[in-house]
C-alpha positions in Angstrom: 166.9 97.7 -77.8 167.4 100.3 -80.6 171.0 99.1 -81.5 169.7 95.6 -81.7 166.3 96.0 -83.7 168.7 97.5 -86.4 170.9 94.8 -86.2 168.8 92.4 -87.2 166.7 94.2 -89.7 169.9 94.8 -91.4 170.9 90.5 -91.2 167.6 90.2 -92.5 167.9 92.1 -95.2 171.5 90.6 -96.2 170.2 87.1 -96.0 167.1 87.8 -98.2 169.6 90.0 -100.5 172.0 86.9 -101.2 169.7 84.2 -101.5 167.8 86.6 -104.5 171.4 87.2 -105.9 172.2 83.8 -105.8 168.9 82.5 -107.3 169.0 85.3 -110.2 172.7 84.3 -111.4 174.6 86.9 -109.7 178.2 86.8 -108.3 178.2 85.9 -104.7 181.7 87.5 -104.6 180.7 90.6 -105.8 177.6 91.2 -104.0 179.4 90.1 -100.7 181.9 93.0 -101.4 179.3 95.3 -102.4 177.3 95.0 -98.8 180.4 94.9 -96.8 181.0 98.4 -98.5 177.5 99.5 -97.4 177.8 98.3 -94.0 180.9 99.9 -93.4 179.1 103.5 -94.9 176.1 102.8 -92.8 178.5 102.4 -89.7 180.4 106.1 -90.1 177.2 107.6 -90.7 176.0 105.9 -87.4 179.1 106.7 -85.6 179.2 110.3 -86.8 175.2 111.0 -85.7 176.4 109.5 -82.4 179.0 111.9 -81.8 177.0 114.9 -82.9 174.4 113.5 -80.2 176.8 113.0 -77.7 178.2 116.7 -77.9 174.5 117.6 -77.3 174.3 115.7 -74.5 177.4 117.2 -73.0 176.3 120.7 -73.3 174.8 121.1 -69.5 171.7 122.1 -70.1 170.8 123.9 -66.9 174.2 126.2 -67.6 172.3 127.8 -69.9 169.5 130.9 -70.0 167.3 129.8 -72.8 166.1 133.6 -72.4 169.2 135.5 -72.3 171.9 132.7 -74.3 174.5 133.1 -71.9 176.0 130.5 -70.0 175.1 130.3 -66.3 178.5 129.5 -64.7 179.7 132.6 -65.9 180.4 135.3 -63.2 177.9 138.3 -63.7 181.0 140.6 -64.5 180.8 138.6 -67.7 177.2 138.9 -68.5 176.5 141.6 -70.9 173.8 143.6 -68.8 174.5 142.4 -65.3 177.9 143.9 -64.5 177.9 144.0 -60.9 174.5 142.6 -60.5 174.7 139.4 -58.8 176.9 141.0 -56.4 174.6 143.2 -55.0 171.6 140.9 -55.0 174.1 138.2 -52.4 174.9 141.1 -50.6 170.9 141.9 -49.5 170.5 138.4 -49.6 173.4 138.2 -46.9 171.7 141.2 -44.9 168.0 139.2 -45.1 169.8 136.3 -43.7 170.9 138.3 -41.0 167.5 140.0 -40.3 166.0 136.5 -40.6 169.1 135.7 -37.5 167.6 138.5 -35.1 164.3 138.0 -36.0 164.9 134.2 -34.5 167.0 136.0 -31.5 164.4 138.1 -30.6 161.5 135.7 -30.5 163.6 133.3 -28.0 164.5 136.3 -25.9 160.8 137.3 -26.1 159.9 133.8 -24.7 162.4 134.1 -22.4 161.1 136.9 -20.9 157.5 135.5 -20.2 159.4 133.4 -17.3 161.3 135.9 -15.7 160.3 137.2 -12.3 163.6 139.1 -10.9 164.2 142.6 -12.5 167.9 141.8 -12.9 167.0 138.9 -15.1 164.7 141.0 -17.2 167.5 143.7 -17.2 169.9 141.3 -18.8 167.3 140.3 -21.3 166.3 143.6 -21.7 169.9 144.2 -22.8 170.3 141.5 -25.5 166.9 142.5 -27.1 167.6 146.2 -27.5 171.0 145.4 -28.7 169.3 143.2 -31.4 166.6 145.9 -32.3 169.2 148.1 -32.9 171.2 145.9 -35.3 167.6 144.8 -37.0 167.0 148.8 -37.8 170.8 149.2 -39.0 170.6 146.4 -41.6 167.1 147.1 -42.1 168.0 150.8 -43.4 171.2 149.4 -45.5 169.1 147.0 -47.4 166.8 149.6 -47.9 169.4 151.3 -49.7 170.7 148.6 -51.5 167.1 147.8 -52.7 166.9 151.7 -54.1 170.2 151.5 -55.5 169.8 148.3 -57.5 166.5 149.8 -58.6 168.2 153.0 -59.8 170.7 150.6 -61.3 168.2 149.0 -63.0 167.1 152.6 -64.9 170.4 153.1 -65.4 170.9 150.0 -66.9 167.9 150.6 -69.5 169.3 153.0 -71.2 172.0 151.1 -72.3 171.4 150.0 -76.2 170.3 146.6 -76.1 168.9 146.3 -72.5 165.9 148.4 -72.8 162.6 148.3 -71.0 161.4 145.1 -72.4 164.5 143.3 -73.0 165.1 140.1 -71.6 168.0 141.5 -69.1 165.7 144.3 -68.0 162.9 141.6 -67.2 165.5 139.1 -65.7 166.9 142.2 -63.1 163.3 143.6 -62.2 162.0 140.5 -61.5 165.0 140.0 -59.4 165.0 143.7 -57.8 161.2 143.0 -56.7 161.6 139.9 -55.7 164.6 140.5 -53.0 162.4 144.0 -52.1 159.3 141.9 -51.4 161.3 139.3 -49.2 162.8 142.5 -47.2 159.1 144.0 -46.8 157.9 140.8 -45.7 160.8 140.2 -43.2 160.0 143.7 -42.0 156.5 143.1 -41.5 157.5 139.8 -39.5 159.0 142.1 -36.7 156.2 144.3 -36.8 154.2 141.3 -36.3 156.6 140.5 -33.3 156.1 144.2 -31.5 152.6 143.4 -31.6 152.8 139.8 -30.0 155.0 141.7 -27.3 152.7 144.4 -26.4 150.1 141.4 -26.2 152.3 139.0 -24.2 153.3 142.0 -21.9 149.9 142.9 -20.7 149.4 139.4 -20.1 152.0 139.2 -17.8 151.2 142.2 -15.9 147.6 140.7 -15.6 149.5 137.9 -14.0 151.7 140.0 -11.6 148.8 141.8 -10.5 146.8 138.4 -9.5 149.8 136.9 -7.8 150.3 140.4 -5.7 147.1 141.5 -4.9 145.2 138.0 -5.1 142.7 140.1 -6.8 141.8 140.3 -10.9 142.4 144.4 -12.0 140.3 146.3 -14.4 141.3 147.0 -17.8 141.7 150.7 -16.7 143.8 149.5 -13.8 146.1 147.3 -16.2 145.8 150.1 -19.2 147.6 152.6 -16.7 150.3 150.2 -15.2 151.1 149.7 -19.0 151.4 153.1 -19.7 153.4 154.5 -16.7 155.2 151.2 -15.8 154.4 152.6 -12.0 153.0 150.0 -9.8 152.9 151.5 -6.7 149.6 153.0 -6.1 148.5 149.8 -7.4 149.9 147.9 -5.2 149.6 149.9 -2.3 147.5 147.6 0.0 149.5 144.7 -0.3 152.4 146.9 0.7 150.6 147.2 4.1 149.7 143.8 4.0 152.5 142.3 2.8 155.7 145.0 3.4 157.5 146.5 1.0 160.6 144.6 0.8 158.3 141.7 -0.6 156.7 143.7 -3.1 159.1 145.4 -4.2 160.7 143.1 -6.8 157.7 142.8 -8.3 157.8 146.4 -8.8 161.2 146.8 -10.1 160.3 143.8 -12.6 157.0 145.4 -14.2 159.4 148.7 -14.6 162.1 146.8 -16.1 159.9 144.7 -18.1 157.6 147.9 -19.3 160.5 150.3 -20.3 162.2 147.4 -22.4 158.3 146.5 -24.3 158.4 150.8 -24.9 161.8 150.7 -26.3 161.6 147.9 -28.5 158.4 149.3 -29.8 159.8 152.9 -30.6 162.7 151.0 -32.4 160.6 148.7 -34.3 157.8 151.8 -34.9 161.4 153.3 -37.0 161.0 149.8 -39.2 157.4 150.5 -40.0 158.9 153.7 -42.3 161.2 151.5 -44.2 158.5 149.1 -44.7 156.3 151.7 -46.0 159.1 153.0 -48.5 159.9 149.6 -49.7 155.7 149.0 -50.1 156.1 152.0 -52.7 159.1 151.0 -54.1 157.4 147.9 -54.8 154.1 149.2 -56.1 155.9 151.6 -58.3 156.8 148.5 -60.2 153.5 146.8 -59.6 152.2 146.5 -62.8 155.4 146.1 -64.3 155.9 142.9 -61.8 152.4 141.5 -62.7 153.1 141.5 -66.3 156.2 139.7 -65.9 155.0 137.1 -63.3 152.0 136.9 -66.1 154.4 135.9 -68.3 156.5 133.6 -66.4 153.0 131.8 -65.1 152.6 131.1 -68.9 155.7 130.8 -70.0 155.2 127.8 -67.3 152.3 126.4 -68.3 154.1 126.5 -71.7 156.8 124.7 -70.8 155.1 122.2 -69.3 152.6 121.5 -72.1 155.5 121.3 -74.4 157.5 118.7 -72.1 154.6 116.8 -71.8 154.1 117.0 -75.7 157.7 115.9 -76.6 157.1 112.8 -74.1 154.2 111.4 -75.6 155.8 112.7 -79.3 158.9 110.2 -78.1 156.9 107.6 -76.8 154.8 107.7 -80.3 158.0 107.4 -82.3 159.2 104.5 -79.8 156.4 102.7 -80.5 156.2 103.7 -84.6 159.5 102.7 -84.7 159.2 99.4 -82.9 156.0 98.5 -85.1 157.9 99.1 -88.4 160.8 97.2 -87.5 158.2 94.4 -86.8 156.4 94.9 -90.1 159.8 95.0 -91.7 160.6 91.9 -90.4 157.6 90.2 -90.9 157.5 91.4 -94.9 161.0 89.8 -95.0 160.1 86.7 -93.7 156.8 86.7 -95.7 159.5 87.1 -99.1 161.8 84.5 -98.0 159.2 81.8 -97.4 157.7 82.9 -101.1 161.1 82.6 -102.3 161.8 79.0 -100.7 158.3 77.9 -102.0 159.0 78.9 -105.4 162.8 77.6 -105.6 163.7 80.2 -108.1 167.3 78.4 -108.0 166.0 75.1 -110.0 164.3 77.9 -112.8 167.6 78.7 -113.5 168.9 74.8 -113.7 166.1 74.8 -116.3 166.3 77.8 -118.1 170.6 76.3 -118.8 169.3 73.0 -120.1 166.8 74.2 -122.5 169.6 76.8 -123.4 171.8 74.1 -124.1 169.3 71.7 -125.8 168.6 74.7 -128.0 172.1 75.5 -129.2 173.0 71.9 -129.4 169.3 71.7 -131.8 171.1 74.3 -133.8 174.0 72.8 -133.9 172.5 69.4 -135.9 170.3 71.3 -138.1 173.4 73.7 -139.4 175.3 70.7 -139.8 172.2 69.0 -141.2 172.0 71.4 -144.0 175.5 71.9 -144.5 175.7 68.3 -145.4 172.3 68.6 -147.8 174.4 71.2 -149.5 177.5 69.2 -149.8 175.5 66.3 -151.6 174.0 68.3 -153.6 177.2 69.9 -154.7 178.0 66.8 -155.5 175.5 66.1 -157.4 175.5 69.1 -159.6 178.9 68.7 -160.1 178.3 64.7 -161.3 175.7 66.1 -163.4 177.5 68.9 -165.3 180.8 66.3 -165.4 178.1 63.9 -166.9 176.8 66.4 -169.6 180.4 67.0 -170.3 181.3 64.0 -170.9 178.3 63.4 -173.3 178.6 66.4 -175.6 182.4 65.2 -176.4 181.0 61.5 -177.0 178.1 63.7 -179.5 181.5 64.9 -181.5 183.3 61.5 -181.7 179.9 59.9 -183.2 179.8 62.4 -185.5 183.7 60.8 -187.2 182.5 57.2 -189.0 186.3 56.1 -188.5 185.8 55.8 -184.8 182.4 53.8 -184.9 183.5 51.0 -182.8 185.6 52.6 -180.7 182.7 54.7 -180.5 180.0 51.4 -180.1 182.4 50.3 -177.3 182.5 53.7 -175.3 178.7 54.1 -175.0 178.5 50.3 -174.0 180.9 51.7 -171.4 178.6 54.5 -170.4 175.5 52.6 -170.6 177.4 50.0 -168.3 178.5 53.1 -166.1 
């Protein structure tokens, strides 16, 4: 729409261009040459602003940290500031991935065990959930460390000149130290949130053992104890007698089973609740450091989007602008031809050459008009003064008597002339 506004503003212009020329006495030959000439220097300036445009363009603009200036396909070895960096941050990343595995693991074998009623089953879960408890505090405790080391890395880091506390690298790799530190304390509080739903599902259960055993609801202080020792036998002694102990027993063996696994994954998961409280002070120790920045990043933001939103309506104000004064332009131009067709300036010039030309030819006559006045009287002058000649020597014959008749006859001659 652009390309073709210009277009014909510019045919426009060239039209109303060569019909002035052409009514004011210019060469059409000339003037022709003399746009073709601008055309072709409005096209390479057109065609050299598109390529500078186009290399814009092709700069990808999300390969690019507006903050730090470097380019973001480069591999952090290459980044001034964030030699090894990036490595470390994928390799927590890689161990909250595999916390965020377990975590998943461990629920489903926790819902698993809500079903089971044979103490061989809840063995082999028992088995697959301590095994994953123990991998959950191993990866736990090396991301803790990786955390602590990035942080001291991060120090480290500062006192390199350039990079200090302030600097856009330093801001860039504590936000990114916290951040992956919060995610770890959070993950770690999810499992502490999964020992407690255990505990809670596990008293359930033995409420529900109880029932189907004795047919009778225990007291809190009944259940409290068979959580604590895991020993159901004095509980259940009645249906024992009622029932025999071969058909008791299983039930017996499965609340064991079932309460040494719910104590062991607790003490293992109680070892979690030290790293999270590390990581909770590693994280407040750059609490106000961590509020600034996400202060800034909230309004750097908001300032963003203000500006986007400015620059939208600034280009859809020049759009329109642009698109109105090609209109005016256009209208002007046809407003100037339509004067110049009413006026016919081309038959002002048909008149101006005839009057030229009756004037010169005017001039003409009249110089030939006077040089012919002067001729005659030339003429005359010279008749005259051949005339007073003529007399003064007929005065000296007059004045000889022998000549009298000679001189009678020669003034009969002049009288007669």
């Amino acid at each position: 729409m652009r390309n073709l506004l210009t277009v014909c503003t510019a045919a426009v212009l060239a039209s109303c261009c060569l019909c002035v020329s052409l009514a004011c006495g210019f060469p059409s030959s000339l003037l022709v040459s003399r746009m073709g000439s601008w055309f072709a220097f409005a096209l390479k300036i057109k065609a050299v602003r598109d390529s500078f445009e186009l290399g814009k363009r092709e700069q990808a603009p999300g390969n690019v940290d507006i903050e730090l200036g470097l380019q973001g396909d480069l591999t952090s070895s290459a980044q001034p500031g964030f030699e090894g960096f990036y490595e470390q941050v994928k390799e927590i990343e890689n161990l909250l991935n595999t916390l965020t595995k377990l975590l998943k693991d461990l629920q489903n074998s926790n819902e698993e065990s809500k079903v089971v009623t044979k103490a061989s089953a809840m063995k082999e879960v028992k088995k697959r959930m301590e095994k994953d408890v123990n991998e959950v505090t191993k990866i736990a405790r090396l991301a803790k460390s990786k955390a602590e080391q990035l942080n001291k890395d991060n120090a480290a880091n500062r006192e390199k000149p350039g990079f200090g506390k302030g600097s856009g690298v330093d801001r860039s790799r504590t936000t990114t130290t916290v951040a992956l530190t919060k995610k770890l304390r959070e993950r770690i509080l999810e499992f502490q949130t999964l020992r407690e739903e255990i505990q809670k599902e596990y008293r359930d259960v033995v409420e529900r053992r109880v029932f189907t055993v004795t047919g009778e609801r225990a007291d809190e202080e009944t259940i409290d104890k068979l959580i604590e020792t895991g020993d159901g036998e004095q509980i259940f002694q009645r249906a024992i007698q009622e029932q025999g102990r071969g058909r008791v027993l299983d039930t017996l063996q499965e609340i064991q089973e079932r309460h040494d696994t719910v104590k062991e994954i607790e003490r293992k998961l109680l070892d979690l609740q030290q790293i999270f409280l590390d990581l909770a002070v590693l994280v407040e120790a750059h609490g106000e450091m961590l509020d600034n920045i996400e202060t800034q990043v909230t309004g750097a933001v908001e300032h963003i989007q203000t500006g986007t939103n400015l620059l939208q309506k600034a280009k859809k104000l020049q759009k329109n602008s642009r698109k109105w004064t090609c209109i005016g332009i256009i209208i002007l131009l046809i407003i100037i031809l339509i004067v110049i067709l009413s006026l016919k300036p081309w038959s002002w010039g048909l008149y101006l050459l005839v009057s030229w030309e009756i004037d010169n030819t005017e001039a003409v006559v009249s110089e030939q008009a006077e040089g012919r006045i002067s001729c005659i009287i030339a003429l005359t002058i010279l008749l005259i003064l051949a005339n007073k000649r003529k007399l003064l020597d007929l005065q000296q014959v007059s004045r000889t008597p022998l000549f009298i008749p000679v001189q009678g006859e020669m003034l009969d001659n002049i009288e007669m002339w």
